[in-house]
N, C-alpha and C positions, 0 to 999 in steps of 0.2 A: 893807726886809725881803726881797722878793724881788733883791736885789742880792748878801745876803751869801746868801743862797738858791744861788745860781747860783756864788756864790765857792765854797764849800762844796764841790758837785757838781764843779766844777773842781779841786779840791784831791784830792777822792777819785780822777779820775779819772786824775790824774799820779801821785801817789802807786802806784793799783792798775798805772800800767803799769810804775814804773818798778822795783815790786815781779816783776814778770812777766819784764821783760828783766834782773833778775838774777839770777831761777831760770836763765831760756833757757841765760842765759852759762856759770853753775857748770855746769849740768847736761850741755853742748856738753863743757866742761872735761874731766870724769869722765867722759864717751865717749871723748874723745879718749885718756885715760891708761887705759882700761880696753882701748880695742883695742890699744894700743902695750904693754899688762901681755900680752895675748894674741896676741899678733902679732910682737911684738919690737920695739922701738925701730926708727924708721925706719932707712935706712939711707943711707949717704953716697953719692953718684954723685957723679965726678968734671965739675966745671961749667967752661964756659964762657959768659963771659962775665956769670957770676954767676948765669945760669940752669941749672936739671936738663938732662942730657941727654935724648934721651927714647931708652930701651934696646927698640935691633930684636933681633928672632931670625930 
């Protein structure tokens, strides 16, 4: 009894997170597409070496 006890609690508790990290994830998602709606699509800088440049003024 007290084993599937514990299975139980164990099952809620994966479950409840893995409900949790995939609101975080959508939710990061819709940030990211909401600044990029209001901000503009990132923008290309010319890379080297497959990295951004980093733009001085």
């Amino acid at each position: 009894m007290r084993t599937k006890l514990i299975l139980a609690i164990i099952a809620v508790v994966i479950s409840f997170s893995a409900t949790s990290l995939w609101f975080l994830i959508s939710e990061r998602q819709e940030a990211q597409k909401r600044h990029e709606k209001f901000f503009g699509s990132t923008k290309e800088y010319p890379t080297s070496g497959g990295e951004k440049m980093k733009i001085e003024w």
